[in-house]
Every structure is written in structure tokens, then in C-alpha cells.
C-alpha positions in Angstrom: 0.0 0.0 0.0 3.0 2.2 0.3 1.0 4.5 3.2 3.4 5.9 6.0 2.5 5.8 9.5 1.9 9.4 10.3 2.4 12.7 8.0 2.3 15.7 9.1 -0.9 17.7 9.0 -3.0 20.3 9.4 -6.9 20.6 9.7 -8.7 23.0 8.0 -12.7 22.4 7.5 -15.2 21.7 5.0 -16.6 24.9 2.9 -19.6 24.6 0.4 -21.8 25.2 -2.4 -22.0 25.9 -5.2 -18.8 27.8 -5.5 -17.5 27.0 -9.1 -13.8 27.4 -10.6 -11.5 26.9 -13.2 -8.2 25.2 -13.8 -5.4 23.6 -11.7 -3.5 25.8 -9.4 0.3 26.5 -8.8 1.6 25.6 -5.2 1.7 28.3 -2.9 4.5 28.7 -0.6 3.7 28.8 3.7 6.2 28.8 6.3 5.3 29.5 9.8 2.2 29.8 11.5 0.3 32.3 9.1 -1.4 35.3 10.5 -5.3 35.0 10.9 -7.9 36.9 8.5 -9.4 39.8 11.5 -12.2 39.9 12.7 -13.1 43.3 10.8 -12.6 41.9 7.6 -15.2 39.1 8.0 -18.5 39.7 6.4 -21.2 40.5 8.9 -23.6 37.7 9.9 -26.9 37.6 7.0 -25.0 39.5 4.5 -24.3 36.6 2.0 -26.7 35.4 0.0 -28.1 32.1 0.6 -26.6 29.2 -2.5 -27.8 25.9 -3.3 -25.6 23.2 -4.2 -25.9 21.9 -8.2 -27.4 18.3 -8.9 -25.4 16.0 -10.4 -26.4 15.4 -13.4 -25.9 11.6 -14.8 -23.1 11.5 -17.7 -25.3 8.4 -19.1 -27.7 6.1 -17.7 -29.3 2.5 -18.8 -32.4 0.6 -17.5 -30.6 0.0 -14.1 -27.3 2.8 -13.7 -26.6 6.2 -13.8 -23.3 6.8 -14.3 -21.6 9.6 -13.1 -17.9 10.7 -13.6 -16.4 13.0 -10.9 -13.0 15.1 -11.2 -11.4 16.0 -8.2 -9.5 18.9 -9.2 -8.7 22.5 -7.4 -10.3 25.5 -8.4 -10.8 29.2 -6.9 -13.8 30.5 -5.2 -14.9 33.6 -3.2 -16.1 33.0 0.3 -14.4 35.8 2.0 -15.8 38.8 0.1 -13.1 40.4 -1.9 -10.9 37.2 -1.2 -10.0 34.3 -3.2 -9.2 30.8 -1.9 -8.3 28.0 -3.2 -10.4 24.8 -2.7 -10.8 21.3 -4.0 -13.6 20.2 -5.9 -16.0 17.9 -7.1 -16.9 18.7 -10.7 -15.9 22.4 -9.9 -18.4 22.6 -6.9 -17.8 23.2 -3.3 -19.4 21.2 -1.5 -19.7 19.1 -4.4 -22.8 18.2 -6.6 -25.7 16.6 -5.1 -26.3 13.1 -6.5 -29.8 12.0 -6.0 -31.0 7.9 -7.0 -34.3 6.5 -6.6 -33.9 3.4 -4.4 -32.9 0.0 -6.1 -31.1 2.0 -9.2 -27.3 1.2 -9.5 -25.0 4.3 -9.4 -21.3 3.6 -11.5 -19.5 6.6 -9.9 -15.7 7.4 -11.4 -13.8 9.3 -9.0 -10.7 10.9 -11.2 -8.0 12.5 -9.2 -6.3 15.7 -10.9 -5.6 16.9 -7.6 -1.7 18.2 -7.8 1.2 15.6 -6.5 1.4 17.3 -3.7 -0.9 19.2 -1.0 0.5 22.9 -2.0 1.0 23.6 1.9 1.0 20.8 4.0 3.1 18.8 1.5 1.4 15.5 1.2 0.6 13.3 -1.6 -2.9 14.2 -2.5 -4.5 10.9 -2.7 -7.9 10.4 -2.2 -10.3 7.3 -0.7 -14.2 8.1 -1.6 -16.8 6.8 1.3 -20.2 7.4 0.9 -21.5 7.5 4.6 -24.6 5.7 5.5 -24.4 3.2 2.6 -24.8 -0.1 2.4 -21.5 -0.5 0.2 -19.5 -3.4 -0.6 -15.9 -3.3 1.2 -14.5 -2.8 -2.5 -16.7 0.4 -2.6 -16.7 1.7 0.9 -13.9 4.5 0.9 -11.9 1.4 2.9 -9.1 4.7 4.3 -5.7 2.7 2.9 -7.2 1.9 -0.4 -6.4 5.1 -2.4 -6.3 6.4 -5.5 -3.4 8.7 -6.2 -2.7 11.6 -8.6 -3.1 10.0 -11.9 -5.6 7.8 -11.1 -8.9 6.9 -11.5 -11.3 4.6 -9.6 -15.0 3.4 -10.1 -17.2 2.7 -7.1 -20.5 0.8 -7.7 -23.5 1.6 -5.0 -26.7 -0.1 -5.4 -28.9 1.5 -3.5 -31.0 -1.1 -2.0 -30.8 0.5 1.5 -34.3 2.1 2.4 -34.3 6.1 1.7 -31.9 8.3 3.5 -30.2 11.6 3.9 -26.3 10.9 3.0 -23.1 12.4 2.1 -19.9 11.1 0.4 -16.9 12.6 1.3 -12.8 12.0 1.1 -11.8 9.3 3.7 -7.9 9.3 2.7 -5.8 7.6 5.3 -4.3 9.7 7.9 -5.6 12.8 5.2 -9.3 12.7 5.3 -9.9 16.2 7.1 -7.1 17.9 5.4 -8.6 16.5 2.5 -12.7 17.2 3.2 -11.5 21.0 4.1 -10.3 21.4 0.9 -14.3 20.9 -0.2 -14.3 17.1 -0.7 -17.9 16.4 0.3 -21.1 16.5 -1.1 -24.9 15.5 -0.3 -26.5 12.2 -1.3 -30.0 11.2 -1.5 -31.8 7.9 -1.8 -35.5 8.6 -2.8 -38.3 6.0 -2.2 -41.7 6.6 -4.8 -43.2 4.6 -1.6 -42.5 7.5 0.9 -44.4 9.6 -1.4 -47.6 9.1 0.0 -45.8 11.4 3.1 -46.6 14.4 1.2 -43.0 15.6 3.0 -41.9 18.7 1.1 -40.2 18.7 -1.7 -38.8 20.5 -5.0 -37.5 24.0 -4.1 -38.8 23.1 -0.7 -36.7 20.1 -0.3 -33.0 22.1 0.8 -29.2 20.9 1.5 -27.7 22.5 4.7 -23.8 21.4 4.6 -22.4 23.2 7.8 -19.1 23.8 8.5 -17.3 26.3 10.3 -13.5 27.5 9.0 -10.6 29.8 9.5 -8.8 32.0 7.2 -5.5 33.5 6.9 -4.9 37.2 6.0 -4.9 36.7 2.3 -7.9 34.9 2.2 -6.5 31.2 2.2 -7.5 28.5 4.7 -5.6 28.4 7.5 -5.0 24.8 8.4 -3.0 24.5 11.2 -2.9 22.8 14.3 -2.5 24.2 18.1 -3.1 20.7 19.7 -4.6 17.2 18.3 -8.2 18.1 20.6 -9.9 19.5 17.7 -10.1 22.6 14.9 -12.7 24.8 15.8 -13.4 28.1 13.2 -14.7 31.5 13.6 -16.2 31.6 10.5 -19.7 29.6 9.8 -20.8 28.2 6.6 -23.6 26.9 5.3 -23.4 25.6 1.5 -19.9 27.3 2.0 -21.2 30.5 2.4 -20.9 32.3 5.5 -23.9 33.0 7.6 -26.3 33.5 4.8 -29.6 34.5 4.3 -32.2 32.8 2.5 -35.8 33.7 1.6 -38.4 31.5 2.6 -42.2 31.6 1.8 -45.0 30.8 4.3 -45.1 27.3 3.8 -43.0 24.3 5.4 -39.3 23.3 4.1 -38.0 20.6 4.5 -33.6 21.1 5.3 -31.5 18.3 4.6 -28.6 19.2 7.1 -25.3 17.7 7.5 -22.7 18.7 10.0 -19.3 18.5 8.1 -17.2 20.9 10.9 -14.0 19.3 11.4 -14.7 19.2 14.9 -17.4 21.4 15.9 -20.2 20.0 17.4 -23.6 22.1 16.7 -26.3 22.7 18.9 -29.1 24.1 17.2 -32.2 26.0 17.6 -34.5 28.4 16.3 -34.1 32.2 17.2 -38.1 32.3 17.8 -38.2 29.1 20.4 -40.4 27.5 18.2 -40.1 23.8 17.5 -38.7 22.2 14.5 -39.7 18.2 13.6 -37.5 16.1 12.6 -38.4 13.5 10.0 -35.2 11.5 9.3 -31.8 11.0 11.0 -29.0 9.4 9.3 -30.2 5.8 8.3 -33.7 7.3 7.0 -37.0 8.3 8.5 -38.0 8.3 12.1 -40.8 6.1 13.2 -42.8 9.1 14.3 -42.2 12.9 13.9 -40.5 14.6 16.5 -40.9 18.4 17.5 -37.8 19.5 19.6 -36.4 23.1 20.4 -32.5 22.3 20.5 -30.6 19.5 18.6 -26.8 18.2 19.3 -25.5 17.6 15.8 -22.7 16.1 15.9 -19.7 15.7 12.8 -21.0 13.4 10.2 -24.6 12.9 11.7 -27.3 14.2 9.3 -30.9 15.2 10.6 -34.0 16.0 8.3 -35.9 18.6 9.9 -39.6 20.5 8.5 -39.7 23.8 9.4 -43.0 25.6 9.3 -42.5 29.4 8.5 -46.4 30.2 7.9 -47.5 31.6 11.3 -44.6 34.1 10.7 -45.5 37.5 9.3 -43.5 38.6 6.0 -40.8 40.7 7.2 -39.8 38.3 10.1 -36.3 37.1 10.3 -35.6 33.7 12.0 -32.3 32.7 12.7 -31.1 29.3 13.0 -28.5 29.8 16.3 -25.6 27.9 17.4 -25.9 27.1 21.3 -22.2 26.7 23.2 -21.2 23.4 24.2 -18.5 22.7 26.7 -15.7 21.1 24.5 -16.3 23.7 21.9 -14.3 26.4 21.0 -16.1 29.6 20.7 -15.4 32.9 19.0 -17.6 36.2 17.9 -20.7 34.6 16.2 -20.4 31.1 16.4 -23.5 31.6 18.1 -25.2 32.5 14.5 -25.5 29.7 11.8 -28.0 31.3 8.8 -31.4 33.2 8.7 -34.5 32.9 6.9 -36.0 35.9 5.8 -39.8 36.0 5.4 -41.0 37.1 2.5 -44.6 39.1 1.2 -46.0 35.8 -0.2 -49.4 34.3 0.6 -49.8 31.5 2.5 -49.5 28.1 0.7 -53.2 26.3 1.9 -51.1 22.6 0.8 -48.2 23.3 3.3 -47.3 19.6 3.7 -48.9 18.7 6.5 -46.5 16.4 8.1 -48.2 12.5 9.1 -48.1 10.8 12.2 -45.9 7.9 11.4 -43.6 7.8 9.1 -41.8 4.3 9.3 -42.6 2.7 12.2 -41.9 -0.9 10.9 -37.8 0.3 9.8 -36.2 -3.6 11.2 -33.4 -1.5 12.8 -35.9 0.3 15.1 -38.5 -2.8 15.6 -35.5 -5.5 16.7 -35.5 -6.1 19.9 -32.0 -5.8 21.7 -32.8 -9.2 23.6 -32.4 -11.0 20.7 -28.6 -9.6 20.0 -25.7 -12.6 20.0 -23.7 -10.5 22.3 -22.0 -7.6 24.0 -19.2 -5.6 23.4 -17.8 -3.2 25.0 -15.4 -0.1 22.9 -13.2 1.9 25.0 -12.2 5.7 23.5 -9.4 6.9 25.0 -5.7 9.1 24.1 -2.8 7.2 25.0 1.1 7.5 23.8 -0.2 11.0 21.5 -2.6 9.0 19.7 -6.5 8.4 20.1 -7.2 5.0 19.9 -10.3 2.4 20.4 -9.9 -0.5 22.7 -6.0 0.3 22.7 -5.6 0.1 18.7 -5.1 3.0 16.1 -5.2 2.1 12.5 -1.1 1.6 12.5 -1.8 -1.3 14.4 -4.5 -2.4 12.0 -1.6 -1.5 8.8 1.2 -3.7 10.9 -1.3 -6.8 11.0 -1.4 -6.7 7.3 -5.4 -6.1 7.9 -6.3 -8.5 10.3 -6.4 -7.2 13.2 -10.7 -6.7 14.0 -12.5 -5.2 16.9 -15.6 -8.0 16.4 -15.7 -10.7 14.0 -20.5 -10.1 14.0 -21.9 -13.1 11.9 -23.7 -12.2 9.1 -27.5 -11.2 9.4 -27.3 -10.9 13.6 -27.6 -8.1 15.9 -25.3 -6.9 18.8 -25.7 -4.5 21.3 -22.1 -2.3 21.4 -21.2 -0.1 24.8 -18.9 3.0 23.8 -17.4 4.0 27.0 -15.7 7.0 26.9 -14.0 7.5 30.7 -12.3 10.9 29.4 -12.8 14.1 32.0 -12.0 16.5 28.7 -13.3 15.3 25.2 -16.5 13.8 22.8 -16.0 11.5 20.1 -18.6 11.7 17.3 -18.6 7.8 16.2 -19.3 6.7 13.1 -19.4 2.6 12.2 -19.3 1.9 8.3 -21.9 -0.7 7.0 -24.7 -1.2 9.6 -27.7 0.8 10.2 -28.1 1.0 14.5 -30.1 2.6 17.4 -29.4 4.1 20.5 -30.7 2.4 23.5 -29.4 4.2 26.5 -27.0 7.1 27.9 -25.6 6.1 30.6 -28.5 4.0 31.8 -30.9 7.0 30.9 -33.8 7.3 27.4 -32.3 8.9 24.2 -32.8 12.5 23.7 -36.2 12.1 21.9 -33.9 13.6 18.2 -31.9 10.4 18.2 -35.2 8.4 18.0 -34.5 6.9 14.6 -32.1 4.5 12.6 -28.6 5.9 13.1 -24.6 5.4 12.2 -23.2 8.5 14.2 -23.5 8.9 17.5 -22.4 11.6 20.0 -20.3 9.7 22.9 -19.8 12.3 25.3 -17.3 12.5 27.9 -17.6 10.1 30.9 -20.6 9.0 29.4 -21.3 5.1 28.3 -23.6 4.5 25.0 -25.4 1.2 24.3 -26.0 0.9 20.8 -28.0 -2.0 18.8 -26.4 -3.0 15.7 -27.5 -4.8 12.9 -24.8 -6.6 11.0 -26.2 -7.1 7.0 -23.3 -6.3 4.7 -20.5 -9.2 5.3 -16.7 -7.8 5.2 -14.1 -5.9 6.3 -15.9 -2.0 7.8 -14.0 0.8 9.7 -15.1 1.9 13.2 -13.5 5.3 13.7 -13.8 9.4 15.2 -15.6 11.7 12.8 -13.9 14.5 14.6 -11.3 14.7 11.7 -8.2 15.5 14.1 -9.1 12.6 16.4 -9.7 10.5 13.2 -6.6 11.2 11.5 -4.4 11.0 14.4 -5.0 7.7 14.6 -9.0 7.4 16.0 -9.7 4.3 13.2 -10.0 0.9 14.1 -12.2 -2.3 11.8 -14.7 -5.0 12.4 -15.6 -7.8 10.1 -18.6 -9.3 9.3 -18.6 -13.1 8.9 -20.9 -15.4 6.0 -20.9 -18.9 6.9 -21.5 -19.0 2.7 -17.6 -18.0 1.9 -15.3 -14.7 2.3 -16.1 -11.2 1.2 -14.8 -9.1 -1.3 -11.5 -7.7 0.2 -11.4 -4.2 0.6 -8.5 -3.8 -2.0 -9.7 -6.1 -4.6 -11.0 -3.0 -7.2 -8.1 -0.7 -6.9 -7.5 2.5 -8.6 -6.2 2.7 -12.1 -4.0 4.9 -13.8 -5.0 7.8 -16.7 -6.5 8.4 -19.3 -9.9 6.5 -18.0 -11.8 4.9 -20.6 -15.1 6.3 -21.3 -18.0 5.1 -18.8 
């Protein structure tokens, strides 16, 4: 595989939307610490307008596939007004396009990697690992973090969709690179649709909307600044939402529907309303909730992805409602990172449709309906920083590299359910903890209910400090999955660990067995 054990790095954070460039870009020379963008040159919270990301548009499709074919490649973009910085694309978009698949259609994506040899300031080779987070991937397919494809090369991943609908995102999961990688722009929103959930009357169209957050800091010249103080976290004093920061949009008097992801490297957002109002949320990451659920405040965590309605009719035009950013202990704070985005009310009459939102949704989703008595077994996964390094029951993903892949947290038969304890026994950190390939639910918090917003089919979960989290898991894609951090410091500095699902019918494909291969690609 040719990956070293650790590369220097910095962290940086994912910006977004729509933010379109041209060619490649000559390295820029850093040394030092680089001096920070002031505060007086930031725009002012609800000055920016509010952008959409594109759709991705199919290059071709058959009676089963879209395919799709996605440069990586850097480009410039304003997010800083009067500023220019670069970024790394999807097709020329930050965050990238949004692909959208009905549910059972194939999707050929070909990830091709113009990215430059070398990161032009942290000095790494810029190779890339795709993962598409929340799907039911093959190991070949799942953005595995040491199968790469370098500068040069090309890769296709095959998805087929047959999960139930969801909110997703894929995004880079490079070894040892991802967040330097995913700050650049590597990340985009993905959407399974199901004609069945139809029926929900759930808004949709221009009232269907991608929030990406992220949060960022810049250097003087208008650059990202992506280096580290300590290995706790990267925390920004700029918020962005489709990459643009704190922007406004204009909403009618109807309900949206927001498809939000939390993409920080390591902020974790705590949302709410500037009015007090409720907001319901509909789907978390592994698809809809059983029933809606109104809440005030939600803890949204790095990779986690919540659908929320929000009903703006009761609010007279002119009214501006801001979605704000509530402080959380092992945050980082600065001059409004309290203020994520507002919607501005506009003159328009009230739609008498307004999606009225139902009172189930999916109440028979198998993940939600399993009972936990019937799970093989327990196991228990211990977070904690030892020797530098964050690790999971004493292993980083060196120690996974030096068993030449063999070293697994569980070894889960195929088509069982176990229950898994995180325990985190730190006094001064979170971990945000994603598994690859299963769908889950939360069953406790230390001992106590759910909040009622992480009432639904999961694969991120918030494990706060001293806190221990039992989790049911159901085990239905067989192979070789990551366990890791999705705060992107933690993650990178070693946070990354594997299990390995086990058919009594034969082996798996291995997680390298459809590497990358070199340019020019062959058409799709």
C-alpha cells in the first residue's frame, strides 16, 4: 500500500456550495504559522446570500445505472468577500454536486483524481479514498481509508442503492488525510428517494433544501488556515452553510423541509431556532423516524445528518428567524459562532397545501423494531488518548496497517444483531462515532432514554465525555468495515480501528480487490 504511519498535517474544515472554478493551481508557498484573516474583515452575519448546491447530473444512464464521472481537481472560489481561496472540488463545486438515485437503481461513480502531486501547503501526496456515509457499500466500494487512488488515477465505485431512503453524504476518507482532504471541499450530499415514501406528502422540490455546515478559518490573504495548536480538535470563527458564510435565504409561508449535515471538522452544533419554536425532525441518518419529533434544540454532531420540517407560515412577512448555534463545553467559541444562517420571510401568501407532516412515518424500519434481547452478544469499545494517539480499545489504525489487515475489533456473523457499549472515561473530550456498514439505534446514555432527536435508525452517534452508550447494531453487509472518530483531528491522528462481518456461505470481497487505475480512464 506504500501509506506511512503518520504525515504531518494540518486541519482546515469543509466549505460549500456551489462555488464554481476553473483550472489547476500552482503551489503556494507557507512557512510558519500564518497570520489569521481579522475579525473586521469578516463579512457580517446575514449579508451573503443564501446558495444551493448543483445536482449532479448523470453522464449516461441505462435501465438500471446512472453513471456519473467526478473530477477531483482545485479551483478558486470567493467565500471571504473580496478574497480568493483555493479549494478542492467535485466537478468544480464546493461542496460538491448533489447526487440524487431512486432506491434499487445502481449508481457507477468514477472518481478521477487531478488533484496536484502534492498538498500545496502541507506537502502531502494528494490521494484520495471516496466513502459514501450511511451506505450499504460493498468493502471494495466503501472509501476502505488505505485503499487510495493517487494523482493520476482513476477509480469506479458501484452503489446499489438497496438501503431504504436516507439523507447521505460522500466525502474523502484518505488515510491519515481525510480532514485535510474534506477541508479542501471534498464532500457532497447524497440522496436515496423511495416513490413509496411519497404518500408522506413531506416537502419537496424548491422546498426540499441541503444545509452542509461547516465552520472555517482564514489566513490574512484569504486562504484556509490549516493549522494545528493541539490534536483536541479545529474549531473556526467563520460559519458556513453551503460554504457560504452565515447566509440568508428567503423563505415563503409554507413548510421546508432542510437536509442538514454537519461537516465541521470538529465542531459539534447545537441548534435551535431564534423564535423558540419547534422544529420536527423526520429522518436522521439511516432514513425516517418512526414518528415525527418536534424539539427546540438538537446536538448535531460531525458526520450525523438530521431531516428537519420547518413551518414558516405563522410568521408574518418581514420576520427574520435565525437558525443559532448554542455553546457546548468542548467547543471552541469565537464572535458569532453563536449564528449559523437566517431565513427571511418574505410578502408571499400562504400556501393552503403546506405539507402537513403525518403521524408515522416508518414505524416498521427492522433496525428500530429489533428487539436488543435477541442480540448474539456484548461488546464493550473503550475511547481513550494514550502514547499521543486516540485509539479504540487500545488500537489505532497503525496497528490495523502492521497486522497486514487483520487485526478486528468483532468478527458479527452475518445477518445478527449486537448491542455495542462505547465508553468514553475521558474528563475533557467527545468522540462523534461513526461505524461503516450497519444501520443502529441508541438504546441508552448512561442508563438514561435517548434524547427524543436520536429516536431513529442511526450510524453516528455523539459519545460524550464520561458518558457510556449502548448501541444496537444490525450486521447485514459481510466484510471488512472501519469503526472510527468523525472528529477529523481525532480521526486522523490515529482514532480508526475495523470489524468484520462473517458469511458462513464463503469470504467477502476484500477491501482492495477493485483498486484505482492509472489515466486516461476509458469512457464510462
Amino acid at each position: 500500500m506504500g501509506i506511512s504511519r503518520r504525515q504531518l498535517l494540518g486541519a482546515g474544515v469543509i466549505v460549500g456550495a456551489g462555488l464554481v472554478g476553473a483550472a489547476a493551481l500552482p503551489a503556494r508557498a507557507h512557512s510558519g504559522t500564518p497570520r489569521r484573516m481579522p475579525t473586521s474583515r469578516l463579512p457580517k452575519p446575514y449579508s451573503v446570500p443564501f446558495a444551493r448546491p448543483p445536482l449532479a447530473v448523470p453522464l449516461r444512464t441505462d435501465a438500471s445505472t446512472d453513471y456519473h464521472r467526478i473530477v477531483m481537481a482545485p479551483i478558486r472560489a470567493e467565500i471571504i468577500p473580496g478574497f480568493s481561496t483555493t479549494l478542492w472540488a467535485y466537478n468544480g463545486s464546493v461542496p460538491g454536486p448533489t447526487l440524487r438515485v431512486a432506491r434499487g437503481r445502481r449508481v457507477v461513480a468514477r472518481f478521477v483524481n487531478e488533484l496536484p502531486f502534492l498538498h500545496p501547503v502541507l506537502g502531502y501526496e494528494a490521494y484520495t479514498s471516496i466513502h459514501l456515509h450511511g451506505g450499504a457499500s460493498k468493502p471494495q466500494y466503501d472509501g476502505y481509508a488505505s485503499d487510495i487512488i493517487h494523482p493520476g488515477q482513476y477509480k469506479d465505485y458501484v452503489w446499489e442503492n438497496h438501503e431504504c431512503a436516507r439523507p447521505m453524504w460522500f466525502h474523502d476518507h484518505a488515510v491519515h488525510h481525510t480532514w485535510s482532504n474534506v477541508h479542501m471541499g471534498l464532500a457532497a450530499q447524497y440522496w436515496i428517494d423511495d416513490p413509496a415514501d411519497d404518500v408522506f406528502g413531506l416537502p419537496r422540490g424548491d422546498y426540499e433544501v441541503p444545509l452542509h455546515f461547516s465552520d472555517a478559518l482564514f489566513q490574512a490573504d484569504g486562504e484556509l488556515a490549516l493549522h494545528l495548536d493541539d490534536l483536541k480538535g479545529l474549531w473556526g470563527d467563520v460559519m458556513l452553510v453551503n460554504g457560504r458564510p452565515w447566509p440568508r435565504m428567503t423563505v415563503h409561508r409554507r413548510k421546508y423541509r432542510f437536509r442538514m449535515v454537519n461537516g465541521c471538522v470538529s465542531r459539534t452544533l447545537f441548534w435551535r431556532l431564534s423564535t423558540g419554536d419547534p422544529v420536527v425532525v423526520v429522518a436522521t441518518d439511516a432514513g425516517l423516524v418512526p414518528q415525527p419529533i418536534s424539539v427546540t434544540k438538537v446536538r448535531h454532531v460531525n458526520g450525523e445528518r438530521f431531516d428537519v420540517v420547518i413551518d414558516f407560515a405563522k410568521y408574518p412577512p418581514g420576520t427574520r428567524v435565525e437558525l443559532r448555534n448554542d455553546s457546548l463545553p468542548y467547543n471552541e467559541d469565537f464572535p458569532n459562532t453563536d449564528r449559523i444562517m437566517a431565513f427571511d420571510v418574505v410578502d408571499e401568501p400562504f400556501d393552503p397545501a403546506n405539507n402537513d407532516v403525518p403521524a408515522l412515518l416508518a414505524p416498521d424500519n427492522p433496525v428500530m423494531t429489533r428487539p436488543a434481547s435477541d442480540s448474539r452478544r456484548v461488546r464493550n469499545l473503550r475511547t481513550k488518548r494514550q502514547g499521543g494517539e486516540w485509539t479504540i480499545n487500545g488500537h489505532t489504525w497503525h496497528d490495523v496497517i502492521d497486522s497486514r489487515f487483520r487485526l478486528v475489533e468483532a468478527s458479527p456473523l452475518l445477518g445478527t444483531t449486537e448491542v455495542w457499549e462505547y465508553q468514553n472515561n475521558s474528563g475533557g473530550w467527545s468522540h462523534p462515532m461513526h461505524t461503516h456498514g450497519v444501520d443502529a439505534r441508541l438504546l441508552s446514555r448512561n442508563g438514561r432514554a435517548p434524547y427524543p432527536y436520536e429516536v431513529g435508525p442511526k450510524d453516528t452517534f455523539h459519545v460524550g465525555e464520561n458518558e457510556k452508550l449502548r448501541i444496537l447494531v444490525c450486521f447485514d453487509l459481510p466484510g471488512k468495515y472501519m469503526i472510527h472518530c468523525h472528529n477529523g483531528v481525532h480521526e486522523d491522528h490515529d482514532m480508526m480501528s475495523q470489524y468484520q462481518t462473517v458469511d458462513p456461505a464463503g469470504p467477502a470481497p476484500d477491501p482492495f480487490s477493485a483498486p484505482a487505475l492509472p489515466l486516461p480512464d476509458p469512457p464510462l
